[in-house]
C-alpha positions in Angstrom: 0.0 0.0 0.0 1.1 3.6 -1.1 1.5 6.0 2.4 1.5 9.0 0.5 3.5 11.1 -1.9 6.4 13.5 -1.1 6.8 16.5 -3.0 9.7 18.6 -2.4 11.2 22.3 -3.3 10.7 22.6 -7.5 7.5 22.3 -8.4 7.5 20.7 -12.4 4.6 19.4 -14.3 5.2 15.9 -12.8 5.0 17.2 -9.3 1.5 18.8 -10.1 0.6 16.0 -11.6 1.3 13.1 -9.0 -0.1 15.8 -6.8 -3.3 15.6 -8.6 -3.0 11.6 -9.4 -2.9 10.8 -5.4 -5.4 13.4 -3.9 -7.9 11.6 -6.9 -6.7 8.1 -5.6 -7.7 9.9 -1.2 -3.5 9.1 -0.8 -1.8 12.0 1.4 0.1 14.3 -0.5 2.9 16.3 1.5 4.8 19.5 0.5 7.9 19.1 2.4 10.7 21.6 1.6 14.3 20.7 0.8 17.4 23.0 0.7 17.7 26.5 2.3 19.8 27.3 -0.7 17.5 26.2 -3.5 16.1 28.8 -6.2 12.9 29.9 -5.8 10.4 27.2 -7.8 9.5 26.8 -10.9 9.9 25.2 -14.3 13.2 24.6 -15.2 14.7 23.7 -18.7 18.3 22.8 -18.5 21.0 24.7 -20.2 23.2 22.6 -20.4 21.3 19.4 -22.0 17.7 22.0 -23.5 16.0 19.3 -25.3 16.5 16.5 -23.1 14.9 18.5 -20.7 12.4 19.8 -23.2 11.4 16.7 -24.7 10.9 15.0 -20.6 8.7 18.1 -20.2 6.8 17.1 -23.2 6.3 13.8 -21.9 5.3 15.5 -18.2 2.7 17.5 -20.1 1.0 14.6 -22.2 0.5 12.5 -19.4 -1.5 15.7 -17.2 -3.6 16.4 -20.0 -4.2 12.6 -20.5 -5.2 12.0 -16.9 -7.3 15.3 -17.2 -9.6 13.8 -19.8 -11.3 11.8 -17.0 -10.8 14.1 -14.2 -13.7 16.2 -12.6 -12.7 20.1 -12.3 -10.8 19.9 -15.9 -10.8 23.7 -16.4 -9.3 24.4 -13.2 -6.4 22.3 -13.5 -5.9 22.6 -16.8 -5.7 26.6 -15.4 -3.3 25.4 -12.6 -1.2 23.4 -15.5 -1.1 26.3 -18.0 -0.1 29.3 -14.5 2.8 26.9 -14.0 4.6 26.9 -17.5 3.7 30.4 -18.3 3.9 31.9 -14.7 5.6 30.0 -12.3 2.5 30.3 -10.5 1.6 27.7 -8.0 -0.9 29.4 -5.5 -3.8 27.1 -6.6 -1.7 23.7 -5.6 -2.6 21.9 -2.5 -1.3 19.5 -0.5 -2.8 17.3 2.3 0.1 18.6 4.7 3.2 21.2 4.4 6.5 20.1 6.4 9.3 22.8 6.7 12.1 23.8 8.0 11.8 27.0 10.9 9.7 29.8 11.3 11.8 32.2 7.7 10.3 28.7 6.0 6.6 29.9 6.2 7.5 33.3 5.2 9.2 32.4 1.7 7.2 29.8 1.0 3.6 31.8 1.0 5.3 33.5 -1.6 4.9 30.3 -3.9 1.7 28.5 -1.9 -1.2 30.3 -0.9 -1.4 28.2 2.9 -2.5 28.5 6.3 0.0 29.0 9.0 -1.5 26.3 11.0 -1.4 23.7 8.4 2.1 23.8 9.0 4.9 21.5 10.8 8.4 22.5 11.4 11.0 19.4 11.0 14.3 21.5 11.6 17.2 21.3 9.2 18.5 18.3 8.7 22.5 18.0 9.3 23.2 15.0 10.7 22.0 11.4 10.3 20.9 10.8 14.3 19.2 12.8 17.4 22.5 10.9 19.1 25.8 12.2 17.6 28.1 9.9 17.0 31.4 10.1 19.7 34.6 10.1 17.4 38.8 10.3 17.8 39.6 13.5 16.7 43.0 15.9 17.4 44.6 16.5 20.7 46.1 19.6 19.3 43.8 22.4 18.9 42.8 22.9 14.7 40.4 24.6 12.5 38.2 22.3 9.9 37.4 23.6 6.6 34.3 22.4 4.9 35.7 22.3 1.4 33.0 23.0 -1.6 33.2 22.0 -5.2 33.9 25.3 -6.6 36.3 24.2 -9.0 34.7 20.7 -9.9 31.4 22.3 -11.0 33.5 25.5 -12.8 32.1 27.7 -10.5 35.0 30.5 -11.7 37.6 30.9 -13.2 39.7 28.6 -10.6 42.4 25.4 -11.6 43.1 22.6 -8.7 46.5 24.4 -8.8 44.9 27.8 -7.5 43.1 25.4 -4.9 46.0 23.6 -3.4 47.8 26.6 -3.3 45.3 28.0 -1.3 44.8 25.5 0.9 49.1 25.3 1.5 48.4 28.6 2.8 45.6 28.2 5.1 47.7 25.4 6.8 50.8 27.7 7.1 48.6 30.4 8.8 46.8 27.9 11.3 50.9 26.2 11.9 52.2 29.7 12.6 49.2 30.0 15.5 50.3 26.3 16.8 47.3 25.0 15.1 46.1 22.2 12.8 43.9 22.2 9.9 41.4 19.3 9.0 39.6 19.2 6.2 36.2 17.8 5.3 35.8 17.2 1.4 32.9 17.5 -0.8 31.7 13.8 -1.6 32.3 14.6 -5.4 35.9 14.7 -4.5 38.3 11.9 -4.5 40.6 12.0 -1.3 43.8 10.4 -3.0 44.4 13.7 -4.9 44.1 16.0 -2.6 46.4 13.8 -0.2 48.8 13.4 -2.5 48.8 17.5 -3.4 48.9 19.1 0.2 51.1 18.9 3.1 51.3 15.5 5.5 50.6 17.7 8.4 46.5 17.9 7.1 44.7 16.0 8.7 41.3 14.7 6.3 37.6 13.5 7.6 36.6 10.3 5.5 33.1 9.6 6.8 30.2 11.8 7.6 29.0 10.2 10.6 32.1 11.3 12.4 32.0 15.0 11.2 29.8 16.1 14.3 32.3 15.4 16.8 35.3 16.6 14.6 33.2 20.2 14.5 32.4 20.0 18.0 35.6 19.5 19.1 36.9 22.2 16.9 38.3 25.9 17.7 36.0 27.1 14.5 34.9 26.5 11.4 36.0 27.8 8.0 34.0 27.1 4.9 32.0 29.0 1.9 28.9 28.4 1.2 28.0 24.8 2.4 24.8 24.2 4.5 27.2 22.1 7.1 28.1 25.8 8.0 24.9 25.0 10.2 26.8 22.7 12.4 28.6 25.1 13.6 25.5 27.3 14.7 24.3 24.1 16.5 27.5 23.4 18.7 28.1 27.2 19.2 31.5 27.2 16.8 32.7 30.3 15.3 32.2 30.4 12.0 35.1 32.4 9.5 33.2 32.3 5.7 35.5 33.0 3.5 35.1 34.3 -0.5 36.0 31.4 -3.1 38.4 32.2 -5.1 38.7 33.1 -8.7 34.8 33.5 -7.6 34.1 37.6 -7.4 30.3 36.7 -6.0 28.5 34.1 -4.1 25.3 34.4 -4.4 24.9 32.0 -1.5 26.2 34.2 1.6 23.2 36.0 2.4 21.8 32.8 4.7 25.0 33.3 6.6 24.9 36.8 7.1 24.1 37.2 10.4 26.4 34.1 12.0 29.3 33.9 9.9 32.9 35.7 10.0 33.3 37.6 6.6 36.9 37.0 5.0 37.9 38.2 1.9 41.2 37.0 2.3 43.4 34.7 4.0 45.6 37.6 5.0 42.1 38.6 7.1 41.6 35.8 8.2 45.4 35.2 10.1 44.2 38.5 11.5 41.1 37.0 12.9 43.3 34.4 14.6 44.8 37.1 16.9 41.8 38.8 18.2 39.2 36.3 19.7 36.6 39.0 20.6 36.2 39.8 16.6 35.9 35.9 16.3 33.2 35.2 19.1 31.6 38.4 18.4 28.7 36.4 16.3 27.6 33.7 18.6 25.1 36.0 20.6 23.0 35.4 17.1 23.3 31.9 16.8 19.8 31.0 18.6 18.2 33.3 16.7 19.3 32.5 14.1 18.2 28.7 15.1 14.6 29.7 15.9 14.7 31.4 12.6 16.1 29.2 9.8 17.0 25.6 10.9 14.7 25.0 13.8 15.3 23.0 17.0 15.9 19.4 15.6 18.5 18.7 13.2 18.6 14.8 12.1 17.5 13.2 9.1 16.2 10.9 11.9 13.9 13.2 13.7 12.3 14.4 10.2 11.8 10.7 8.7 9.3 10.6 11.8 8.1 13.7 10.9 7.3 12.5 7.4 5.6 9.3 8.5 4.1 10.9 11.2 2.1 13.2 9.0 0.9 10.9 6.2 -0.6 8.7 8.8 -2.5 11.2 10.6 -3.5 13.1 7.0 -5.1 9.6 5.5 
């Protein structure tokens, strides 16, 4: 038996449409969102691979107007179909039940759904796998971690690995200098070997994610871009130093991070930083607003698989 269906952030043709297909079939539908960092919704060809893309939202499209054909209400949804593609409109899509993330979720998304405050239910942000963290070995010796992004795999500027290692070199020669060591976290898309092989032995690397709680707990602070793991940090009250990608003149990303994250343009800023540890606590008085605000209490993948359940059971 089908629970329900789970919709999440972009809203294409086949998300209105197994919308439709379930609420006709009395299955729960749930709207739940899914990255803080997403672009607003909508219908999206891709650039990259246009009539792939096109041709799959063909396909989308014939099967809507095929299920139409022996649907009651045909005018309105073919109304709803036709706001979408044109408009990015979506205010005449409902679900059964909306989950998001913290109290800034409800705001944006009215913007996209036309619903009622108290149909809602907050799940937290999700960053890490269990309510229980994990207990891990990590360094005796004080260090920073870096939460290394992609930047250069998905040609995000104008960067080489070269300009990346260097970089990195010279993060750990700042950190040495200040009788500190760096660990670094890589992006998943990244193979380990490589970077081992290109930086200093002193770097110290974290393989599995299930360990990365304890390694940012017991850390002095955080340094990263743009990544959502930047969240941890709010959650075990680390300072968090964001510094701008290079080769990359704007990140459209930093906005989120505003208000709890350390702006560094440089690395020469940020081995200032290092000496003066008001400037480097001076953000943490935000951090439970911020919490209240845009992640929420709960934070495991854990907790919000309940959620989910929870709520298709008591909408059937």
């Amino acid at each position: 038996a089908v629970l329900g269906f789970v919709a999440i952030n972009f809203h294409s043709t086949l998300d209105i449409l197994l919308n439709l297909f379930f609420k006709a079939k009395n299955i729960p539908t749930l709207y739940m969102e899914h990255g803080v960092l997403s672009e607003k919704p909508g219908q999206r060809v891709s650039l990259s691979n246009r009539w792939l893309s096109i041709r799959r939202q063909t396909v989308f499209i014939q099967k809507y107007l095929s299920f139409l054909m022996r649907y009651p209400n045909k005018l309105i949804h073919f109304k709803i179909l036709l706001k979408s593609l044109l408009k990015q409109q979506y205010t005449q899509v409902k679900y059964s039940a909306y989950l998001l993330y913290a109290k800034n979720s409800f705001h944006k998304i009215i913007k996209t759904l036309i619903i009622n405050e108290r149909e809602v239910n907050y799940s937290g942000y999700p960053i890490t796998l269990y309510n229980t963290i994990k207990p891990a070995s990590t360094l005796s010796d004080p260090y920073y971690i870096y939460i290394h992004q992609p930047y250069v795999f998905h040609k995000m500027g104008t960067c080489s690995y070269q300009d990346e290692f260097d970089f990195l070199t010279h993060l750990n020669q700042i950190l040495q200098r200040d009788g500190k060591r760096l660990v670094i976290k890589l992006h998943p898309v990244e193979p380990i070997g490589t970077y081992q092989k290109a930086l200093d032995s002193t770097i110290t690397f974290v393989v599995s994610n299930e360990d990365l709680p304890a390694w940012i707990q017991n850390a002095e602070g955080v340094i990263g871009h743009y990544s959502t793991v930047l969240f941890m940090a709010v959650k075990f009250n680390k300072p968090i130093v964001q510094i701008t990608p290079l080769c990359w003149p704007k990140n459209q990303h930093f906005e989120i991070f505003i208000d709890v994250a350390i702006q560094s343009n440089t690395l020469e800023d940020f081995s200032l930083l290092l000496h003066n540890q008001d400037q480097l606590t001076q953000k943490l008085s935000y951090y439970q607003r911020f919490i209240d605000a845009e992640i929420g209490a709960h934070n495991s993948y854990e907790h919000r698989t309940k959620q989910i359940l929870n709520l298709l059971v008591r909408s059937q």
